[in-house]
C-alpha positions as CSV (number, residue, x, y, z in Angstrom):
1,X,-99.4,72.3,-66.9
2,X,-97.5,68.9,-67.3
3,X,-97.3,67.2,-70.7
4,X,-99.4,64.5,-70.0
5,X,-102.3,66.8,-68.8
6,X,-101.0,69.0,-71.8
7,X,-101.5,65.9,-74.3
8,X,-104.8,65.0,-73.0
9,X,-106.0,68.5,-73.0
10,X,-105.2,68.3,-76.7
11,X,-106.9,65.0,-77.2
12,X,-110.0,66.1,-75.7
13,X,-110.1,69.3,-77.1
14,X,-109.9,67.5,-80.6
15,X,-112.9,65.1,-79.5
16,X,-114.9,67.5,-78.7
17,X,-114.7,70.0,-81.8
18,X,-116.0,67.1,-83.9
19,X,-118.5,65.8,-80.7
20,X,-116.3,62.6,-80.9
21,X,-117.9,61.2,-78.1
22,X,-121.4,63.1,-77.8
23,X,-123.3,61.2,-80.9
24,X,-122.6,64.1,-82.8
25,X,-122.1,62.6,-86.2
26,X,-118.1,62.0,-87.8
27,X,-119.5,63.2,-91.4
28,X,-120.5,67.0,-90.5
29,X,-119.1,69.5,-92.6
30,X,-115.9,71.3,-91.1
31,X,-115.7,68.1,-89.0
32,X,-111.6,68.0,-87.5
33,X,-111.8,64.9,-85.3
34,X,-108.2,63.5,-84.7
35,X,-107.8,60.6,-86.5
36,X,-106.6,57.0,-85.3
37,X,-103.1,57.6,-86.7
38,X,-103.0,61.5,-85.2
39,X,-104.2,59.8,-82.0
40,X,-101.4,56.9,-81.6
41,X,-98.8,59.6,-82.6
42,X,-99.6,62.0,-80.4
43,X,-99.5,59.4,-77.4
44,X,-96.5,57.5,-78.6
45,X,-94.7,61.6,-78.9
46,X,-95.4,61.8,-75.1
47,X,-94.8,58.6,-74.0
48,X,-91.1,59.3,-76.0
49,X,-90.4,62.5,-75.2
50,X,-91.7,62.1,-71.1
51,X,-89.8,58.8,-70.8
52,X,-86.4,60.4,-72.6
53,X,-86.4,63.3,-70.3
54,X,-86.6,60.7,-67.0
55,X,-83.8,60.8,-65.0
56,X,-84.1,56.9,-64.5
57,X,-83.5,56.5,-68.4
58,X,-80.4,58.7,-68.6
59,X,-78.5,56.7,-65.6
60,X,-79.8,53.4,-66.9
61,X,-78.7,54.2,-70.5
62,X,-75.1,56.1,-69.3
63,X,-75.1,52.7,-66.9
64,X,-75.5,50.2,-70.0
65,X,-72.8,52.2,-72.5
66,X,-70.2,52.6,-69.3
67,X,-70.7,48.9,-69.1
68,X,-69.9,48.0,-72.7
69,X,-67.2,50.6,-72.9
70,X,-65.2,49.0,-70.3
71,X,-66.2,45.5,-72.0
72,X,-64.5,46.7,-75.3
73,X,-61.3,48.1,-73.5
74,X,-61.1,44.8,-71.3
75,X,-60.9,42.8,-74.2
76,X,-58.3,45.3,-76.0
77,X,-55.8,45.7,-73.0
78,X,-56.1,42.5,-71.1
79,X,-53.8,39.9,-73.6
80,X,-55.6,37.4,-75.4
81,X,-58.7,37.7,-73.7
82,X,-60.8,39.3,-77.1
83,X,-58.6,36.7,-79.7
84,X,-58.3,33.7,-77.8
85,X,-54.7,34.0,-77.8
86,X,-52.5,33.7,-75.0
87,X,-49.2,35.8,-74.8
88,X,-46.3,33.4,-73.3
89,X,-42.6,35.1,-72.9
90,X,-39.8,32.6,-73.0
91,X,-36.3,33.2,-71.4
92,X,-33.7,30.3,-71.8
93,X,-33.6,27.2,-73.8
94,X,-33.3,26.7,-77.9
95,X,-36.0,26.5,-80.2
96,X,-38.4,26.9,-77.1
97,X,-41.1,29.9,-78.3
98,X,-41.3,28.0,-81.5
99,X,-41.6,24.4,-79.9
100,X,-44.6,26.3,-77.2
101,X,-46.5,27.3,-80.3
102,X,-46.3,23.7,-81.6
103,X,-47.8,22.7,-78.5
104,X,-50.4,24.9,-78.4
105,X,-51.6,24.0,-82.1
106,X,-52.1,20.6,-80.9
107,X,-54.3,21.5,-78.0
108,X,-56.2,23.6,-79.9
109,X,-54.6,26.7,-78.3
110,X,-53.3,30.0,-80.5
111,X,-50.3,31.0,-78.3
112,X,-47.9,33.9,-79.3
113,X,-44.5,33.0,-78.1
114,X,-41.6,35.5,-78.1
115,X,-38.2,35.6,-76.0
116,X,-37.8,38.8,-73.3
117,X,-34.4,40.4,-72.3
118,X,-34.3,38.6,-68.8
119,X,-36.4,36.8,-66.1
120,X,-36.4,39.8,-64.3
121,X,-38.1,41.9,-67.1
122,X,-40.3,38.7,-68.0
123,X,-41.5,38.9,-64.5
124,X,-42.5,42.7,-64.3
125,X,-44.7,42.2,-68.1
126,X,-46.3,39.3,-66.2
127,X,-47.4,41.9,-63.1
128,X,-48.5,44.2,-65.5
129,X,-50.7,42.7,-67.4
130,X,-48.7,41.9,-70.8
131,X,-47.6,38.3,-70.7
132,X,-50.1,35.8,-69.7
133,X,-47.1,33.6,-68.5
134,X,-43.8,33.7,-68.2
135,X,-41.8,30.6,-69.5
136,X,-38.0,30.2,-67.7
137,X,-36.0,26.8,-69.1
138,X,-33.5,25.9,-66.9
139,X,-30.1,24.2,-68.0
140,X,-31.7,20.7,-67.0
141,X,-34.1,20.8,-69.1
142,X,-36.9,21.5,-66.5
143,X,-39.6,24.4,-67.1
144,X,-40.9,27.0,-64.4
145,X,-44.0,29.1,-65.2
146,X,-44.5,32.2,-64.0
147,X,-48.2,33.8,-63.4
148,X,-49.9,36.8,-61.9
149,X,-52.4,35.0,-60.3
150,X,-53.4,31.2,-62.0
151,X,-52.4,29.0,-65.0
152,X,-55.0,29.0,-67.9
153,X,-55.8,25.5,-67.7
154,X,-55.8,24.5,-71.7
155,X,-52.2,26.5,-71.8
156,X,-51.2,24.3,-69.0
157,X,-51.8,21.6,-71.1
158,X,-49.6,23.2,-73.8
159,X,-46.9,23.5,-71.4
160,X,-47.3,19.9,-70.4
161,X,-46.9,18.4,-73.9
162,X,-44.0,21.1,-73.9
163,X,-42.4,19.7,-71.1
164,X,-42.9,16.2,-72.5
165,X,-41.4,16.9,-75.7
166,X,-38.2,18.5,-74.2
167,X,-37.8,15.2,-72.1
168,X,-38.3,13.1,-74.8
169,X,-35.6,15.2,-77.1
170,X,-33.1,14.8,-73.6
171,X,-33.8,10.6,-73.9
172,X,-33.1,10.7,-77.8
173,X,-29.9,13.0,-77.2
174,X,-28.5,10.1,-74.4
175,X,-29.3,7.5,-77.0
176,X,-27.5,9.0,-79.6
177,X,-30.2,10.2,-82.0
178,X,-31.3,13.3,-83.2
179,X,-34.5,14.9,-82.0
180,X,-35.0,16.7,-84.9
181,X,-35.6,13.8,-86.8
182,X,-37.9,12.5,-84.4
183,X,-39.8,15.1,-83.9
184,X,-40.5,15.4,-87.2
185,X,-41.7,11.9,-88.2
186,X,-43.7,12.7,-84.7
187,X,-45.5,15.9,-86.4
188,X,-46.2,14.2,-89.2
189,X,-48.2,11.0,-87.7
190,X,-51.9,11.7,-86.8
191,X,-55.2,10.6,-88.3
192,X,-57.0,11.3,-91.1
193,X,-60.3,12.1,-90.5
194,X,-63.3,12.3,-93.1
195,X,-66.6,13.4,-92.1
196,X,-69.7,13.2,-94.0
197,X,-70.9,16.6,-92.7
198,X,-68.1,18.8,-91.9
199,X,-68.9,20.7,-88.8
200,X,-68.5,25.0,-89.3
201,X,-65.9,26.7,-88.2
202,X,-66.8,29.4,-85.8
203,X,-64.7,32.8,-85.2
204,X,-63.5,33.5,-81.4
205,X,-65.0,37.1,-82.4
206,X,-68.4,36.4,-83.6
207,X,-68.9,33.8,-80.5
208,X,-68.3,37.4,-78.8
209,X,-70.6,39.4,-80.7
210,X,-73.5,36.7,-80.6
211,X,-73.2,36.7,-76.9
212,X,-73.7,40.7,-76.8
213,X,-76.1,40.4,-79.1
214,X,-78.3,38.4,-76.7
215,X,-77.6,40.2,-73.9
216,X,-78.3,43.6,-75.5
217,X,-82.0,42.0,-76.6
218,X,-83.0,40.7,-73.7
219,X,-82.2,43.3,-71.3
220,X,-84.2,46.0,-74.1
221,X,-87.0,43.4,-74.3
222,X,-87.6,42.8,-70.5
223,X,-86.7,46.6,-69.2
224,X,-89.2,48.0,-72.1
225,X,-91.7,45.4,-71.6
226,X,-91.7,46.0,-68.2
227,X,-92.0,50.1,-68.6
228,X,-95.3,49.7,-71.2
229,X,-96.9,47.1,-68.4
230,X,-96.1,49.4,-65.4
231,X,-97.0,52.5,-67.6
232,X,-100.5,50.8,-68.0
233,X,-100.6,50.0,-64.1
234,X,-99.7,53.7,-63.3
235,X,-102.4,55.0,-65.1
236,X,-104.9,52.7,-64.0
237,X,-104.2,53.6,-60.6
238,X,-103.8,57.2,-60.9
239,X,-107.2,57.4,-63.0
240,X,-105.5,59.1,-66.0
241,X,-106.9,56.3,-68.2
242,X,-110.7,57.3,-67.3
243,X,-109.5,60.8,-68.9
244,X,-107.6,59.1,-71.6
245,X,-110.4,56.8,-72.9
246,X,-112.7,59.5,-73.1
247,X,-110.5,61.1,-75.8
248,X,-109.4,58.0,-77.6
249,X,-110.1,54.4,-78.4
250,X,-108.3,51.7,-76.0
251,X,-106.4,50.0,-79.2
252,X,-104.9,53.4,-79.8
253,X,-104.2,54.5,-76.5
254,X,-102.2,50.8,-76.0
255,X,-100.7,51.0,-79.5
256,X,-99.0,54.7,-78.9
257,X,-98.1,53.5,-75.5
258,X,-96.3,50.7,-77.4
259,X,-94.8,52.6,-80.5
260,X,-93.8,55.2,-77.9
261,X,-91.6,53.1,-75.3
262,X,-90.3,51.1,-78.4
263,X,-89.0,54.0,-79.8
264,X,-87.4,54.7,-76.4
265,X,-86.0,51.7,-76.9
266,X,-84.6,51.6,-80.1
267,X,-82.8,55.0,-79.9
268,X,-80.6,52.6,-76.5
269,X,-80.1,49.6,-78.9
270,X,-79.0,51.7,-81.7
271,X,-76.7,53.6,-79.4
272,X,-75.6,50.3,-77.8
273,X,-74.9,48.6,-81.1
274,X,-73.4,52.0,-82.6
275,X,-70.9,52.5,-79.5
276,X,-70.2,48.8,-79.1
277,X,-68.9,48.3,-82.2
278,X,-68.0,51.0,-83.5
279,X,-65.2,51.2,-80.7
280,X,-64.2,48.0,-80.8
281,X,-63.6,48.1,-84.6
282,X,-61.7,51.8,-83.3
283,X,-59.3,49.7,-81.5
284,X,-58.9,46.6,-83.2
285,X,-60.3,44.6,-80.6
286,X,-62.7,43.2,-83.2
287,X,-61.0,42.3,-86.6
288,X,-64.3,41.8,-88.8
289,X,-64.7,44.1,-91.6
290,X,-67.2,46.9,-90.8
291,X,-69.5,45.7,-92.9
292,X,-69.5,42.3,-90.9
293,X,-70.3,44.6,-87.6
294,X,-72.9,46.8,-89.4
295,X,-74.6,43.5,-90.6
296,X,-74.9,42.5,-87.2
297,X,-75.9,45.5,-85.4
298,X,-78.8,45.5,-88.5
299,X,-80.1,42.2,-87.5
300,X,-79.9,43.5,-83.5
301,X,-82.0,45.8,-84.3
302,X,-84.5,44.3,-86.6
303,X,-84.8,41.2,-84.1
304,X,-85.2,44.2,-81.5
305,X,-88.6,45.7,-83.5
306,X,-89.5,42.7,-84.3
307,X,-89.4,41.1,-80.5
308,X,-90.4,44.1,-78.7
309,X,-93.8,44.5,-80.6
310,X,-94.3,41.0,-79.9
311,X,-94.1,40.9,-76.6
312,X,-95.2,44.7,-75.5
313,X,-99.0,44.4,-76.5
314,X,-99.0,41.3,-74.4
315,X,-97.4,43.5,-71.5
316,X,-99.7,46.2,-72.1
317,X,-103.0,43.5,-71.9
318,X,-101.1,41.6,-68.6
319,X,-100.8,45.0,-66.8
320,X,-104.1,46.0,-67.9
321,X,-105.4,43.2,-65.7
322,X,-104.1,45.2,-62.1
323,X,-104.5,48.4,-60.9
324,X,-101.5,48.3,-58.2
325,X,-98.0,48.3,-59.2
326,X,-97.1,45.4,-56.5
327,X,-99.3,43.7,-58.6
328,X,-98.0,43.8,-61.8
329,X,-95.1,41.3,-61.2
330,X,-97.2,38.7,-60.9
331,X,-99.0,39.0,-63.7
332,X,-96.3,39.6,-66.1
333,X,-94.3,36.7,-65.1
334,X,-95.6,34.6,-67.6
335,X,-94.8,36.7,-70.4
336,X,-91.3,37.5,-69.0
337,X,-90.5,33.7,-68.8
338,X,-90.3,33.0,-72.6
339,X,-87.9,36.1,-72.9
340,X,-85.9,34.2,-70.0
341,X,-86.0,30.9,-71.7
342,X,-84.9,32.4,-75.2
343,X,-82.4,34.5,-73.3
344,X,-80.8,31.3,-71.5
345,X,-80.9,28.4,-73.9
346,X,-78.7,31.0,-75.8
347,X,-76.2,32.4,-73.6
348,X,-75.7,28.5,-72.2
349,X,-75.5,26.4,-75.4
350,X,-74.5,28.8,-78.2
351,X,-71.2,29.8,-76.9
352,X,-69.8,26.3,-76.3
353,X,-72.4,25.0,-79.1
354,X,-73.5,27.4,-82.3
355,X,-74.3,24.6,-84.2
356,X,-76.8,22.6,-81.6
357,X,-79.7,21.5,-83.3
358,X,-82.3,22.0,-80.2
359,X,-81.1,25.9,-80.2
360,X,-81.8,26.3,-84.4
361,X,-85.3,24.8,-83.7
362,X,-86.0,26.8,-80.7
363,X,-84.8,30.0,-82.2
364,X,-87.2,29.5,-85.8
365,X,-90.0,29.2,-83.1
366,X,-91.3,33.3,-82.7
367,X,-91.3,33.6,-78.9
368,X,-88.1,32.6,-78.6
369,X,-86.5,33.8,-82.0
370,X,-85.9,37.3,-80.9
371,X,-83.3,36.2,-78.4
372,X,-81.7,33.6,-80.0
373,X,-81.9,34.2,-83.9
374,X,-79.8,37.5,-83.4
375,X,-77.2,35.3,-81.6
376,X,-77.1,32.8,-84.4
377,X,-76.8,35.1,-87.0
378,X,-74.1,37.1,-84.9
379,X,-72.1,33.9,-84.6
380,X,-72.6,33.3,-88.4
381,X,-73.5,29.8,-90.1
382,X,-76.9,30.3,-90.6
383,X,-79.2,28.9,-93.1
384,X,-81.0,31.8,-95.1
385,X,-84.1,29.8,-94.8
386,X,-83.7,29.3,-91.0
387,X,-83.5,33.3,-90.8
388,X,-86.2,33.8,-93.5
389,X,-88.4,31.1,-91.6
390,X,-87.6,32.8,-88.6
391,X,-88.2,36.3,-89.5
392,X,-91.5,35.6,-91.6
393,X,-93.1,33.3,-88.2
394,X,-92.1,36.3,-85.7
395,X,-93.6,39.0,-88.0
396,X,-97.1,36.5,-88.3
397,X,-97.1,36.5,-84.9
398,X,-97.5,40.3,-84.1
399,X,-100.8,40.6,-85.5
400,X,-102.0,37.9,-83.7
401,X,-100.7,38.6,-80.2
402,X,-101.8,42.0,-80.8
403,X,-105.3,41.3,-81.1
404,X,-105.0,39.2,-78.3
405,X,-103.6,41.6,-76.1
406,X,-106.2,44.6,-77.2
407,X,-109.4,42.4,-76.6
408,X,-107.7,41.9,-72.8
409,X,-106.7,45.8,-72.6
410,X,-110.3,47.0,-74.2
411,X,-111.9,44.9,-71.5
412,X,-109.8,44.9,-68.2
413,X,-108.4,49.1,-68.6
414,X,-111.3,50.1,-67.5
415,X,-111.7,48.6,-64.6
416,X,-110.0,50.1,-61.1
417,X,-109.5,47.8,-57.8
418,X,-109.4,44.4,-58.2
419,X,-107.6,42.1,-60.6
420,X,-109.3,41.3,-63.5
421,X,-109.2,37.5,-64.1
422,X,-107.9,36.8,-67.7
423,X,-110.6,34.4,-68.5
424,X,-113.2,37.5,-67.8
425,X,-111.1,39.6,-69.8
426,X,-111.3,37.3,-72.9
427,X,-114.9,36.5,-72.6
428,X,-116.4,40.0,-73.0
């Protein structure tokens, strides 16, 4: 015997020791009828345990941590490419690793200069993956960059005002004065600049960690979303709902089926968030404290409870609507297009822009907040009344969605063939 037939086996046999079902009234004595809360955890218990013992969710999951393994590592080995820094050798010329720094500073670039043995050696840490570029100064004065493949375009603006400068202190030299006293009433010109606001200052790491963090939630929101609506589609089609329902109520049948794959869920974003950081803090790819990384894998998954709730009744009320599985796309589109939104207003501005003001609105608004407010609060700077806002409009939200949702499951579930307009949903 299966579990599922095992499960609804025990549902029915629990129904009908009480006549749950029959007319048989609830108040007799010795009366043992499952309750709503035994009902939802005995569905939610097979939906988990079936679903964990899938071979699809083992590869998907193994898939997803090989994936941000080999993120993590990338970021460690491949220089500069986790800090923002790029790693410059120098062979030749006075002063020139220390003048290449300068340079970078002014074009907003951290660059970690250091002299090698020889051009030759320069070269070979340049092929294997060490040096970002290779520097050589020639007696003239010129400069010739080595690369494995191309030039990162703001250190070739480094090396520009590099060149530049080393020109310029040739010119001074043939007129007699001294460099170093140009160069330093040079370094010390610029403007003074006084702004009313003061824009934050963001960390090269937390831009990272915001940017998994949105990743992690959407692909958890619109995989699990996707698994309760096809779940409800499958046992449409197959019938097992006609056996279901005759055991328990439709709003606990879709609330165990929710609870269920949302545990699923939240056993791969705790494992995501656990492995992801926890490695990258093992390596010292990631310099935040580990309190830092434990905030933010906290707030992953709270935002990951809080989102996936909200939008799996309304999956489990879209697919309710069809009983074929080519069938379900269509009908979930709607729901999967303010994920998409969320997802995509925050990998596009955030990055470049954690501050922009049209993201901080959209992410206090609750169907988009579950992508976006993790990212915020992963790149830091936010408000605690922008994230209590947030977290109090999402969680006002669930109740309403869900009742939404149930009234469109109760009255489209139990009907097999054709698709069940929403409009006739709502109105019985």
């Amino acid at each position: 015997m299966t579990k599922e037939s095992t499960t609804v086996a025990a549902m029915r046999a629990a129904s009908s020791a009480t006549g749950r079902g029959t007319g048989s009234p609830a108040d007799l004595p010795g009366d043992t009828r499952m309750s709503s809360v035994e009902s939802i955890r005995l569905i939610a218990a097979r939906e988990l345990v079936t679903r964990l013992r899938t071979k699809a969710f083992r590869v998907m999951t193994a898939i997803v941590l090989f994936v941000i393994v080999a993120t993590v590592l990338a970021f460690h080995l491949l220089p500069g490419l986790g800090s923002g820094t790029q790693s410059v050798g120098v062979v030749g010329g006075k002063d020139i690793a220390q003048q290449l720094q300068s340079a970078g500073t002014a074009v907003g670039l951290e660059i970690s200069a250091s002299t090698v043995a020889s051009e030759a050696a320069g070269r070979a840490e340049v092929a294997s993956g060490t040096l970002s570029a290779l520097v050589v100064a020639s007696p003239t004065g010129g400069l010739t960059v080595v690369v494995d493949k191309t030039l990162n375009p703001t250190l070739r603006g480094a090396l520009t005002v590099l060149a530049r400068n080393l020109a310029l202190n040739d010119e001074i030299q043939t007129l007699g004065g001294d460099p170093a006293t140009v160069g330093a009433a040079v370094a010390h010109a610029g403007l003074d600049v006084q702004a009313l606001h003061p824009p934050r200052t963001y960390n090269v790491q937390n831009l990272v960690l915001g940017g998994a963090a949105g990743i992690l939630i959407y692909l958890s929101l619109m995989v699990g979303g996707q698994m309760v609506a096809q779940g409800v589609v499958e046992e449409k089609s197959s019938r097992v709902v006609e056996i279901l329902l005759s055991a328990v109520r439709p709003w606990e049948l879709m609330t165990g089926k929710v609870l269920g794959i949302g545990a699923l869920g939240l056993i791969q974003i705790v494992l995501y968030g656990v492995v992801g950081a926890g490695l990258a803090l093992a390596l010292g790819t990631i310099t935040l404290s580990i309190t830092a990384a434990a905030g933010t894998v906290a707030w992953l998954v709270v935002w990951y409870l809080i989102g996936f709730v909200m939008y799996a009744f309304v999956f489990a009320g879209a697919g309710a609507l069809v009983s074929r599985q080519e069938d379900a796309a269509g009908v979930i589109m709607p729901v999967t297009s303010f994920v998409i939104v969320g997802y995509v207003i925050g990998i596009s501005i955030l990055p470049g822009d954690p501050s922009n003001s049209f993201a901080e609105v959209m992410s206090v608004i609750p169907l988009f907040a579950p992508t976006l407010m993790p990212m915020r609060l992963a790149m830091g700077g936010v408000p605690g009344w922008e994230a209590a806002l947030s977290l109090v409009l999402a969680i006002a939200m669930i109740p309403l969605l869900a009742a939404l949702a149930g009234r469109v499951y109760r009255n489209a579930v139990i009907h097999i063939g054709a698709r069940v307009s929403l409009r006739k949903a709502l109105a019985r």
